[in-house]
ZADO-1210 file (C-alpha; in nm, 4 decimals, padded with zeros to 6 digits):
<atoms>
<atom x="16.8142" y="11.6265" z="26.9035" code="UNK" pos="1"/>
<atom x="16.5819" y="11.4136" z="27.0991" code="UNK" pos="2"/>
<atom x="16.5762" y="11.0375" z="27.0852" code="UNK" pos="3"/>
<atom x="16.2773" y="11.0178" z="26.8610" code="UNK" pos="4"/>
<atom x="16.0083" y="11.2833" z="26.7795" code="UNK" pos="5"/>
<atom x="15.7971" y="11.3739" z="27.1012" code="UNK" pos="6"/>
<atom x="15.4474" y="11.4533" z="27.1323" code="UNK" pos="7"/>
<atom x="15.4103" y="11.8442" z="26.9996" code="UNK" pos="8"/>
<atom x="15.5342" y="11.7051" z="26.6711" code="UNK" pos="9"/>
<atom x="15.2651" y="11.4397" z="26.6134" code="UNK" pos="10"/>
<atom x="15.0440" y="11.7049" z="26.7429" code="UNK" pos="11"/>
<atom x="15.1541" y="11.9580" z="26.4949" code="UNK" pos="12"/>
<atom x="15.1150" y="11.7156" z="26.1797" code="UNK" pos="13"/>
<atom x="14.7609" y="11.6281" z="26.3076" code="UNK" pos="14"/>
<atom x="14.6932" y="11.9526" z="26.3317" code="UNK" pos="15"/>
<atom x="14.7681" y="12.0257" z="25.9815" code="UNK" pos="16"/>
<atom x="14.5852" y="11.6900" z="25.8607" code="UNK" pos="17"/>
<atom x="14.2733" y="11.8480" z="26.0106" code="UNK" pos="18"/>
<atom x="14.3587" y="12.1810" z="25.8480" code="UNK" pos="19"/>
<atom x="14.3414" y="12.0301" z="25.5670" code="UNK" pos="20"/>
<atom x="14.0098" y="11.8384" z="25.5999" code="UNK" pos="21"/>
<atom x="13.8279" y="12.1684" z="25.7132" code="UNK" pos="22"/>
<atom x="13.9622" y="12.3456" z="25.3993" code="UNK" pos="23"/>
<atom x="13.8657" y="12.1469" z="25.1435" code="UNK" pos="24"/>
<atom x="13.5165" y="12.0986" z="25.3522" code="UNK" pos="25"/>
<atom x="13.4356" y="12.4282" z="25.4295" code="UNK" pos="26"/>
<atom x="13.6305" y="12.6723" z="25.1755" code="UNK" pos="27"/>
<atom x="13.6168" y="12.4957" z="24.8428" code="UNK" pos="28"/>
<atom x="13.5772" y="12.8507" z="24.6616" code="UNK" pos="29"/>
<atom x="13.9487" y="12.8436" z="24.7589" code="UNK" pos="30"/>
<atom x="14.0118" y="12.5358" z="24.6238" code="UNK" pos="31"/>
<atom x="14.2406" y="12.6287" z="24.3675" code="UNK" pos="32"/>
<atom x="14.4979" y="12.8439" z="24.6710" code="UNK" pos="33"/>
<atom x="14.4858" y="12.4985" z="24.8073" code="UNK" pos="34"/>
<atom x="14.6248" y="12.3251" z="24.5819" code="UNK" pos="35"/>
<atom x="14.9173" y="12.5677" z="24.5705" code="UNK" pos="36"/>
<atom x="14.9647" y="12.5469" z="24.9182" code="UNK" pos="37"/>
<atom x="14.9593" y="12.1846" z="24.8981" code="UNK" pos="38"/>
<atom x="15.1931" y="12.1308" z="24.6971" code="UNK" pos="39"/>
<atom x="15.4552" y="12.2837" z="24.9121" code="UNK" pos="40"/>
<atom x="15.3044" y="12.0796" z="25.2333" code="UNK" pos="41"/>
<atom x="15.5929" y="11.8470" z="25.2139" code="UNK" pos="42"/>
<atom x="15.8279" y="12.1733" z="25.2527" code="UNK" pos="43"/>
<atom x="15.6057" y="12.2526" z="25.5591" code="UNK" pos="44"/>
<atom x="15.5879" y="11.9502" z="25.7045" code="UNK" pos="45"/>
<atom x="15.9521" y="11.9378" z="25.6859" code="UNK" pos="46"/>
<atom x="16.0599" y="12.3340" z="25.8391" code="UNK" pos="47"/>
<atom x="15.7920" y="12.2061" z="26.1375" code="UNK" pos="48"/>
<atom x="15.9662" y="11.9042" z="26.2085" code="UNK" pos="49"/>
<atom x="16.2723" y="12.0746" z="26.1740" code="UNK" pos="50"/>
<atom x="16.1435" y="12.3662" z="26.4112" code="UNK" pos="51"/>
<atom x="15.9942" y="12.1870" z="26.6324" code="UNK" pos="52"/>
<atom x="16.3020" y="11.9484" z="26.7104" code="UNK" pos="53"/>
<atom x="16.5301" y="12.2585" z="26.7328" code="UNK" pos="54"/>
<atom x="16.3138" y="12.3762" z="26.9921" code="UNK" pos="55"/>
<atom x="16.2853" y="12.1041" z="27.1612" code="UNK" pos="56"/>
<atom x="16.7228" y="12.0514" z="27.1603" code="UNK" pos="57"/>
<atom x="16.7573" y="12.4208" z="27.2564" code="UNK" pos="58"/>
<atom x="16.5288" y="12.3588" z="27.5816" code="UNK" pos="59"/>
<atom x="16.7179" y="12.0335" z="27.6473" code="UNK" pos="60"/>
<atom x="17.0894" y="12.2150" z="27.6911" code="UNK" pos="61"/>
<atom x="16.9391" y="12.6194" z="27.7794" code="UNK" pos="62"/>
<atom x="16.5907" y="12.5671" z="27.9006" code="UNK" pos="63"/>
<atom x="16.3086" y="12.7909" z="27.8103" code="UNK" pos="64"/>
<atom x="16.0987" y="12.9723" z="28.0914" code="UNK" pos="65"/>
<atom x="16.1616" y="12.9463" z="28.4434" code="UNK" pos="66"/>
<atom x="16.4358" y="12.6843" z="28.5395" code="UNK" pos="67"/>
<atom x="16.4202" y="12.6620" z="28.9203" code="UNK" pos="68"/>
<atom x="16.5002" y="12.3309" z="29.0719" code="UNK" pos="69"/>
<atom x="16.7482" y="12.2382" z="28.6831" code="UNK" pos="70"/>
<atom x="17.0721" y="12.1686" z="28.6722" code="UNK" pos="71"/>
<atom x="17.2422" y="12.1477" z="28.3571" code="UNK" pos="72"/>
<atom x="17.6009" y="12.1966" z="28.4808" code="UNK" pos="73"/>
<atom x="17.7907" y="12.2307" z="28.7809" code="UNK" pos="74"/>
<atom x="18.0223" y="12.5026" z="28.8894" code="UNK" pos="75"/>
<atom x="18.2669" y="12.6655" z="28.6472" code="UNK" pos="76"/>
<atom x="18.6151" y="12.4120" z="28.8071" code="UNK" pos="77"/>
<atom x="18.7855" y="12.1701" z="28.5839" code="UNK" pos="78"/>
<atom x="18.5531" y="11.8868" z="28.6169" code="UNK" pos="79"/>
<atom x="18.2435" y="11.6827" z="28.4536" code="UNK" pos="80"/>
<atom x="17.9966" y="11.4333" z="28.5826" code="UNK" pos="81"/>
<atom x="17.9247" y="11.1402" z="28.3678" code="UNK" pos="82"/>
<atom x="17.5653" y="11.0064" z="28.3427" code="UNK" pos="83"/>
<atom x="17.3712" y="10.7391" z="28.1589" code="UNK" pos="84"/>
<atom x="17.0436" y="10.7060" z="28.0745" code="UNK" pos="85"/>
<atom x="16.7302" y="10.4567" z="28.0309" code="UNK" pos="86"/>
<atom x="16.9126" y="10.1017" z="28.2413" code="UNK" pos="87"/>
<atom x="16.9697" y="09.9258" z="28.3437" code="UNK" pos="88"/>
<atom x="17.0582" y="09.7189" z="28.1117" code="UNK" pos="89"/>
<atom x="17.1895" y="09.3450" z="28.1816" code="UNK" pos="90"/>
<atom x="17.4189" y="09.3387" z="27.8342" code="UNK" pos="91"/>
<atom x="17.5730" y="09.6856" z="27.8871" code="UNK" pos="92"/>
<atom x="17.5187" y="09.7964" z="28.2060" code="UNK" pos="93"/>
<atom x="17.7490" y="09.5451" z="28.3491" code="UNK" pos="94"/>
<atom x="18.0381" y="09.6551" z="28.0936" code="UNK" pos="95"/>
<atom x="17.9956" y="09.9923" z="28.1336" code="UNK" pos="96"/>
<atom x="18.0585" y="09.9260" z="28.5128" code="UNK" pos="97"/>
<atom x="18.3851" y="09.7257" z="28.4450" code="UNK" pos="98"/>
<atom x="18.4837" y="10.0453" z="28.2548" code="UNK" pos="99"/>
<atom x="18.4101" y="10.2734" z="28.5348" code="UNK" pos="100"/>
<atom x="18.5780" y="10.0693" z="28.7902" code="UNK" pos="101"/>
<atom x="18.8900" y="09.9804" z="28.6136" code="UNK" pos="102"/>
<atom x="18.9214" y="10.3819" z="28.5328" code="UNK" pos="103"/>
<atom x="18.8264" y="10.4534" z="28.9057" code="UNK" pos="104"/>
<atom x="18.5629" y="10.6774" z="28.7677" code="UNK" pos="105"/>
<atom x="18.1756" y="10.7495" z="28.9487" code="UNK" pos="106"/>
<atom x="17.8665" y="10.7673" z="28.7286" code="UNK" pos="107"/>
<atom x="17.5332" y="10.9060" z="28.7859" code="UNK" pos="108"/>
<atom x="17.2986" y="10.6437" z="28.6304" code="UNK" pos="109"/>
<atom x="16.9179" y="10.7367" z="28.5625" code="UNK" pos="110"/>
<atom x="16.6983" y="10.4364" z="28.5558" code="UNK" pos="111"/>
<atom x="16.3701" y="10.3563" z="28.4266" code="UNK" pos="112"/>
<atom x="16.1669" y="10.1998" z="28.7065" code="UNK" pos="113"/>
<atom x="16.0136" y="09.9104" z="28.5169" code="UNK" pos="114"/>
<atom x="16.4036" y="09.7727" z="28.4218" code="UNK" pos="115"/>
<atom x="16.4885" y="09.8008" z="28.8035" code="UNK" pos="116"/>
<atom x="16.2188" y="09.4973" z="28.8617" code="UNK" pos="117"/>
<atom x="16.3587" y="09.2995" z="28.5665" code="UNK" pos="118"/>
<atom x="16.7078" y="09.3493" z="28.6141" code="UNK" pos="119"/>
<atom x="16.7392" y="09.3724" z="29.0105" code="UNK" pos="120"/>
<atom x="17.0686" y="09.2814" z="29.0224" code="UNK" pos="121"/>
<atom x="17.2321" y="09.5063" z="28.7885" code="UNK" pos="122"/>
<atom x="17.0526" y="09.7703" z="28.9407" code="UNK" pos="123"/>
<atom x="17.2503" y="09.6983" z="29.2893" code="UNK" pos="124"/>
<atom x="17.5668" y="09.6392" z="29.1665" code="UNK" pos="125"/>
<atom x="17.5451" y="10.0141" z="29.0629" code="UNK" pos="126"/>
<atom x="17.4761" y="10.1686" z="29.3681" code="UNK" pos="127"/>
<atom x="17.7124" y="09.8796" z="29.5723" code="UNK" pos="128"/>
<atom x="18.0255" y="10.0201" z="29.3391" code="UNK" pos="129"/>
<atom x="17.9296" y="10.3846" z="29.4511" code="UNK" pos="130"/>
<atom x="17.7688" y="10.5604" z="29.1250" code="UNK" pos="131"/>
<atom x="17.4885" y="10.7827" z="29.1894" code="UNK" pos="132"/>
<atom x="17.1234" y="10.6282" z="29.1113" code="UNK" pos="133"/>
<atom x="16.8092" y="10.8606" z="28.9413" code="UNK" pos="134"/>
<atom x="16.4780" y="10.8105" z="28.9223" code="UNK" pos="135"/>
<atom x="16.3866" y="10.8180" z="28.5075" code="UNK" pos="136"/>
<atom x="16.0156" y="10.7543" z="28.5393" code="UNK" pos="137"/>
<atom x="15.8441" y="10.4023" z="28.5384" code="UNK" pos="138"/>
<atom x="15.7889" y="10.3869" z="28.1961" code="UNK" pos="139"/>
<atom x="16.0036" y="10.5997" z="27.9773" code="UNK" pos="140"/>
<atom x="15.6869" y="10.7903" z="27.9155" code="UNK" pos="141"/>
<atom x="15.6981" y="11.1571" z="27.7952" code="UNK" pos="142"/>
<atom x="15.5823" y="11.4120" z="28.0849" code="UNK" pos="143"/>
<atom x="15.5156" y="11.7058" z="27.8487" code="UNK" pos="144"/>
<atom x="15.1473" y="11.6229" z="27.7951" code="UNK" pos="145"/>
<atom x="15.1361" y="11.4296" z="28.0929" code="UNK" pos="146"/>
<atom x="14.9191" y="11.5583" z="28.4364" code="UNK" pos="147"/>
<atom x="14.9908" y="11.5354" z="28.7835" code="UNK" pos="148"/>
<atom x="14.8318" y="11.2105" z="28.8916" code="UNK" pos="149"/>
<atom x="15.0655" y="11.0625" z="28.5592" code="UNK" pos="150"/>
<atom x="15.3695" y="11.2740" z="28.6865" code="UNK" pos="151"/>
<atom x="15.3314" y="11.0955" z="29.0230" code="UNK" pos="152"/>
<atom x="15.2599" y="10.7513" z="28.9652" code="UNK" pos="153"/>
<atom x="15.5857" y="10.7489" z="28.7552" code="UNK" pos="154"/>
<atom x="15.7795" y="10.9250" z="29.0290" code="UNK" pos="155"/>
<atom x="15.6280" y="10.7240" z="29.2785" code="UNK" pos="156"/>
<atom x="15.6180" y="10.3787" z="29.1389" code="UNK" pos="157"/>
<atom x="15.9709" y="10.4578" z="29.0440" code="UNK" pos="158"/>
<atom x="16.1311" y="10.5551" z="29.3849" code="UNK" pos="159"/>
<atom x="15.9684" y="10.2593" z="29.5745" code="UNK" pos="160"/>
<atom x="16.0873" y="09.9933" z="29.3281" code="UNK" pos="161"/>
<atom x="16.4384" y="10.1365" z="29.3780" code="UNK" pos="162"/>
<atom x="16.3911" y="10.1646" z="29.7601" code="UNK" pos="163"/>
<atom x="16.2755" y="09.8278" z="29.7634" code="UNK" pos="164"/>
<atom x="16.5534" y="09.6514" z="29.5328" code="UNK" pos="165"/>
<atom x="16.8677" y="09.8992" z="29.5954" code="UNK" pos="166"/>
<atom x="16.7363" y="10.0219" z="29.9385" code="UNK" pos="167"/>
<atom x="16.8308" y="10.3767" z="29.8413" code="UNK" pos="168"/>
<atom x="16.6153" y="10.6685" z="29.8457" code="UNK" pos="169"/>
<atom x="16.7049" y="10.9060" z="29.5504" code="UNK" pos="170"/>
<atom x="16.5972" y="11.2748" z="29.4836" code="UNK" pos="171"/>
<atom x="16.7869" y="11.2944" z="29.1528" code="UNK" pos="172"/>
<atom x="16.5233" y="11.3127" z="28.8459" code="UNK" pos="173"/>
<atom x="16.6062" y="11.3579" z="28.4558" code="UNK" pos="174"/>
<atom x="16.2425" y="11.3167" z="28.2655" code="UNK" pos="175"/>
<atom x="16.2924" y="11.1303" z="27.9267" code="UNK" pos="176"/>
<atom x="16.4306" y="11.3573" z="27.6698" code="UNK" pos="177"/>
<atom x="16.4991" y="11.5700" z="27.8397" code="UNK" pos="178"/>
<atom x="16.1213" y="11.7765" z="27.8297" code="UNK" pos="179"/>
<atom x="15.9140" y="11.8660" z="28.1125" code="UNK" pos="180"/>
<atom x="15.6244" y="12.0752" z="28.1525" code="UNK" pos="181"/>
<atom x="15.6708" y="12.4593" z="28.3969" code="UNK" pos="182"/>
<atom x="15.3910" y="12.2388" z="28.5734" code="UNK" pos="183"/>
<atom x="15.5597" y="11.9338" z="28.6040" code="UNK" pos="184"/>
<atom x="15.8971" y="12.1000" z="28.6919" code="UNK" pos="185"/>
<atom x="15.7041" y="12.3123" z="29.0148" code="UNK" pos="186"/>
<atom x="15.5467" y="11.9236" z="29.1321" code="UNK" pos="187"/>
<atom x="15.9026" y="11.7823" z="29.1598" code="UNK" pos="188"/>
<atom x="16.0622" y="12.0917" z="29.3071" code="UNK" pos="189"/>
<atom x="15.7844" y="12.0890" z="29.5701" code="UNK" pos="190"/>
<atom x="15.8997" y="11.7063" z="29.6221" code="UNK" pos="191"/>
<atom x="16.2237" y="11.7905" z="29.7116" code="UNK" pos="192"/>
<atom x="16.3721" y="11.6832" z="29.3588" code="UNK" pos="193"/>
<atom x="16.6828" y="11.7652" z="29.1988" code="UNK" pos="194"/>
<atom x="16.5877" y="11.7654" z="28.7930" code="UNK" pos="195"/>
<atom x="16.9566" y="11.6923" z="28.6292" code="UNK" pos="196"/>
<atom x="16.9688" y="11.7370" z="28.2953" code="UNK" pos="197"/>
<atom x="17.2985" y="11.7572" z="28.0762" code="UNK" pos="198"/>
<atom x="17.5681" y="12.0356" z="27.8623" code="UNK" pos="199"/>
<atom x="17.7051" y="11.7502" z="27.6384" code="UNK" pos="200"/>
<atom x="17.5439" y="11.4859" z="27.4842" code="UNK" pos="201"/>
<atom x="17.7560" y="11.1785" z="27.3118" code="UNK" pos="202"/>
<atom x="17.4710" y="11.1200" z="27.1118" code="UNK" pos="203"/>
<atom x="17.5148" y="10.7353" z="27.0980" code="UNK" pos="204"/>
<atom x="17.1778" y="10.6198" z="27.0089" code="UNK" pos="205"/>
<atom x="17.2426" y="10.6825" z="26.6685" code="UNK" pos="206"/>
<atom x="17.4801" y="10.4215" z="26.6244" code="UNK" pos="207"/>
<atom x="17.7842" y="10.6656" z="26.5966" code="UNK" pos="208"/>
<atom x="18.1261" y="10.5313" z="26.6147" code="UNK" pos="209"/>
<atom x="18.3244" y="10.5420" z="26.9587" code="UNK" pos="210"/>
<atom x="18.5624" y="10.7926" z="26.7584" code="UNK" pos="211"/>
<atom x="18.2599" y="11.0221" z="26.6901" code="UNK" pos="212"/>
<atom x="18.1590" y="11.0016" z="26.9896" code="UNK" pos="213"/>
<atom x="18.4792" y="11.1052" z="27.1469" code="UNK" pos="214"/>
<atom x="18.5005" y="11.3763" z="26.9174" code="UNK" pos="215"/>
<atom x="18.2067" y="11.5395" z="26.9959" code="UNK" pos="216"/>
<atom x="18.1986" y="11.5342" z="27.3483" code="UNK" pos="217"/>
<atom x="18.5427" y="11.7068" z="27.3628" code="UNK" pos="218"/>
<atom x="18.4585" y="11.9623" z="27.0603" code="UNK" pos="219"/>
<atom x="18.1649" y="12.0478" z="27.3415" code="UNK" pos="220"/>
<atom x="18.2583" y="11.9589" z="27.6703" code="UNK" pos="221"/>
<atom x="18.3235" y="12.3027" z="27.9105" code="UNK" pos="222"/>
<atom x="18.4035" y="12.2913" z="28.2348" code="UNK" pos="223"/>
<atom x="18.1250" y="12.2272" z="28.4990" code="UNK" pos="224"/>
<atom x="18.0120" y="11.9899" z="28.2115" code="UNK" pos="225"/>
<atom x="17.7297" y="11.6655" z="28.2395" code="UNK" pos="226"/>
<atom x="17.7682" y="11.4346" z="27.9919" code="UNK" pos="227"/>
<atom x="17.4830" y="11.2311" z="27.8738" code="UNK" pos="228"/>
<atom x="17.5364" y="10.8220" z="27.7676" code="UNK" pos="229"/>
<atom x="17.2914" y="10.5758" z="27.7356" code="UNK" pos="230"/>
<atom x="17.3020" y="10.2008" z="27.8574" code="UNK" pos="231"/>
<atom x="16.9850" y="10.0758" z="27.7547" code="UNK" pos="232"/>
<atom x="16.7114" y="10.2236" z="27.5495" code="UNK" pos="233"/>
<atom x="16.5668" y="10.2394" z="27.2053" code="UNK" pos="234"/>
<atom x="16.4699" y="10.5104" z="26.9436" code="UNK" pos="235"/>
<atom x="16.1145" y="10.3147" z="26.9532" code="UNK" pos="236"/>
<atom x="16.0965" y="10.0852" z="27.2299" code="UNK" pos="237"/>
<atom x="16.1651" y="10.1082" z="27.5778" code="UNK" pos="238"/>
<atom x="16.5039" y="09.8687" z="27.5137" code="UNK" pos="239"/>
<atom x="16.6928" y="09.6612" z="27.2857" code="UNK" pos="240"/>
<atom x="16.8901" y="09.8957" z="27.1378" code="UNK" pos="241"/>
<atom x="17.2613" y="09.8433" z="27.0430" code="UNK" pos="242"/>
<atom x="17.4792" y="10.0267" z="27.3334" code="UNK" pos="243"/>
<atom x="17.7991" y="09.8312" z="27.2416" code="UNK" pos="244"/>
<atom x="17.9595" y="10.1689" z="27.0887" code="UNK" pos="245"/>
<atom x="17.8982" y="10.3676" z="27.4308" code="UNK" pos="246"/>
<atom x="18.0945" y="10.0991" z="27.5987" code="UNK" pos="247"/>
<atom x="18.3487" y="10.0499" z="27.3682" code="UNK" pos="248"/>
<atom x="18.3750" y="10.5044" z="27.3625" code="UNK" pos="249"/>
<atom x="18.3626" y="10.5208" z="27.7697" code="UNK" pos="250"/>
<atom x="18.7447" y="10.4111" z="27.7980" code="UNK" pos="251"/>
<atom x="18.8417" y="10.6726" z="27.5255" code="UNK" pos="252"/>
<atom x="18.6440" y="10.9304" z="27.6774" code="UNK" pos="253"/>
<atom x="18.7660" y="10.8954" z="28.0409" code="UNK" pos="254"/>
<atom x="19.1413" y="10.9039" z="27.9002" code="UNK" pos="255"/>
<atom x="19.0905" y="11.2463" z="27.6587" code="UNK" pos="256"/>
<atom x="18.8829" y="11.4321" z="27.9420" code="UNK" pos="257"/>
<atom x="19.1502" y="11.3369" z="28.1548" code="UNK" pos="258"/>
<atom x="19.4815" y="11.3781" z="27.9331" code="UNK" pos="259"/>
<atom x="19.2594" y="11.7979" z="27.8686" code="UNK" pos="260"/>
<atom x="19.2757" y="11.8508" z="28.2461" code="UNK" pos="261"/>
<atom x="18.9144" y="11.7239" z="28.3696" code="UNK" pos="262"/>
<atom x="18.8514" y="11.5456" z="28.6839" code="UNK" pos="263"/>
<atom x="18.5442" y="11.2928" z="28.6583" code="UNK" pos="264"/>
<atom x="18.3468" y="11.3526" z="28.9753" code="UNK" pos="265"/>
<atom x="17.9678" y="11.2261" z="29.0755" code="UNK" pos="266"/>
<atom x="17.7140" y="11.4325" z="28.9718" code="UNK" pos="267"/>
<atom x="17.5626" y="11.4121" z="29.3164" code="UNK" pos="268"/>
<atom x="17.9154" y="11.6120" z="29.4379" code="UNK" pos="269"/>
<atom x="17.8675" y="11.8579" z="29.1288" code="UNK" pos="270"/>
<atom x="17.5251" y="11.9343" z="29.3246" code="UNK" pos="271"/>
<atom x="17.6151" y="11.9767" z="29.6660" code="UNK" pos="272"/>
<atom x="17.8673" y="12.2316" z="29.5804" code="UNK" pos="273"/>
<atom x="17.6193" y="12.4387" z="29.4050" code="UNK" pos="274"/>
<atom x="17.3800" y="12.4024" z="29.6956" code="UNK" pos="275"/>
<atom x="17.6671" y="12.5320" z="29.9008" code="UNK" pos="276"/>
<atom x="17.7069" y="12.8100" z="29.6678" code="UNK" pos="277"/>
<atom x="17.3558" y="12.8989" z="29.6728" code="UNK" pos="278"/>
<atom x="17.3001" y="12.8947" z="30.0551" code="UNK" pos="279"/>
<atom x="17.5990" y="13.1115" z="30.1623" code="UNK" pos="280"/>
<atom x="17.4396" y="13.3542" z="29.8658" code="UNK" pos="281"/>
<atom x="17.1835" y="13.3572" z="30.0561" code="UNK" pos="282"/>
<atom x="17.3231" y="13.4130" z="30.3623" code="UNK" pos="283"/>
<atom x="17.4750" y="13.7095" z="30.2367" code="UNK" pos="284"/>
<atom x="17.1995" y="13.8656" z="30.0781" code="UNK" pos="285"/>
<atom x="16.9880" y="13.8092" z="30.4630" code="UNK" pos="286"/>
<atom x="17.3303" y="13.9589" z="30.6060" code="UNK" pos="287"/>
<atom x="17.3536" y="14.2665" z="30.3952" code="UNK" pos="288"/>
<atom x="17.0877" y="14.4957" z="30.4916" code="UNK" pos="289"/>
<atom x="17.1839" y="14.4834" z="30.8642" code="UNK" pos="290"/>
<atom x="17.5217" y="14.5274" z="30.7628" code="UNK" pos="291"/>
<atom x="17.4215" y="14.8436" z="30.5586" code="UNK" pos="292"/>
<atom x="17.1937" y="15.0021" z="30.8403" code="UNK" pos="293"/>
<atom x="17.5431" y="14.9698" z="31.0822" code="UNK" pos="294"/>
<atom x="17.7182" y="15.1559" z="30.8547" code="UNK" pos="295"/>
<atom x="17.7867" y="15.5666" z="30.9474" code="UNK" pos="296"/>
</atoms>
């Protein structure tokens, strides 16, 4: 499920608020149907919301449409990338990193641009310990609804600020939640982006015990498997949120995916190797009809 209800489903309960102010304005002969029907509209309201999130969690791990330019996983060997979301963070951040380093394990972290200028230094402690570093928009905004001109000024504003306080250059993206638009997806694969999302997610910003935690992401995890944490965030505001159960679940995690026969590797390696996948494919398929026409 996503970390708090995006856009379509305030859309969808507006929609039905107006609905219901054009009934009773413009069909009161039908009055009396309407009052049937609304007095199941708490049942509707409630299979929407539940529909609508559904949706919204099967796109986040499958993807609906075209899904050029994703990645949710990398190839089918015994390894998994872990990668964090919404820092950094200058409580948890830091401990996280003394977990990673003390388990000699490489993160992917995916960073709002707007915590990169308060928390500078956190920010280049990531990338000087060798973790990979996304760009997570400026804001935390959602890009559903959002147009190109929004699309880029997040991008944009995003990549200098980390260019300018990490000195790094990164063409890793994950939009918030998870959600972006077919037209939004097309502007960063034009860019030259890399759109990572995730196969497994600990689901820690519901408070959940470390224990839970653990037990979910190995109930789930396959190989070729992304994990998603999360060092910062909030279900309502940018940050603030509680993260001390993702650091205190990090340790337990590394230790089960390891004692099951995972290697933890950076998500940026994950990538390359399906990039190297992809391009001898290709290479092949340009090979193969001049191969076939030497044939007798």
């Amino acid at each position: 499920m996503p970390d708090r209800f995006p856009k379509p489903v305030v859309v969808a309960l507006g929609a039905v608020a107006i609905f219901e102010l054009l009934y009773v304005t413009f069909f009161e002969k039908w009055l009396g149907q309407w009052f049937v029907f609304r007095a199941h509209l708490p049942g509707i309201f409630a299979l929407g919301v539940i529909l609508i999130s559904a949706a919204v969690s099967y796109y986040e791990y499958h993807g609906i449409g075209p899904q050029g330019g994703i990645v949710r996983r990398g190839l089918n060997h015994p390894h998994v990338a872990l990668t964090f979301d919404d820092g950094p963070s200058p409580e948890y951040t830091p401990k996280i990193l003394d977990v990673l380093k003390e388990k000699e394990a490489k993160a992917a972290f995916f960073m709002v641009g707007s915590h990169v200028e308060k928390y500078p230094d956190v920010a280049r402690r990531v990338f000087a310990e060798g973790h990979d570093i996304g760009n997570h928009t400026y804001s935390h905004r959602d890009l559903v609804p959002a147009g190109r001109k929004t699309i880029l000024t997040e991008l944009n504003k995003t990549d200098q600020t980390i260019l300018r306080v990490v000195g790094v250059r990164t063409r890793l993206f994950r939009p918030p939640r998870g959600i972006i638009s077919n037209a939004g997806r097309k502007l960063l694969v034009e860019l030259g982006y890399t759109i990572a999302l995730w196969t497994v997610s600990a689901v820690d910003w519901r408070g959940r015990p470390p224990k839970a935690i653990v037990g979910r992401i190995m109930r789930h995890i396959k190989t070729g498997g992304v994990i998603l944490f999360h060092d910062s965030g909030a279900v309502v505001r940018r940050e603030g949120a509680d993260r001390g159960n993702t650091v205190e679940a990090l340790p337990l995690v590394i230790d089960e995916l390891r004692r099951h026969g995972y290697e933890i590797v950076p998500l940026s390696r994950m990538i390359r190797e399906l990039e190297q996948i992809e391009a001898e494919s290709l290479v092949e398929a340009q090979a193969a009809p001049s191969s076939a026409g030497q044939e007798v």
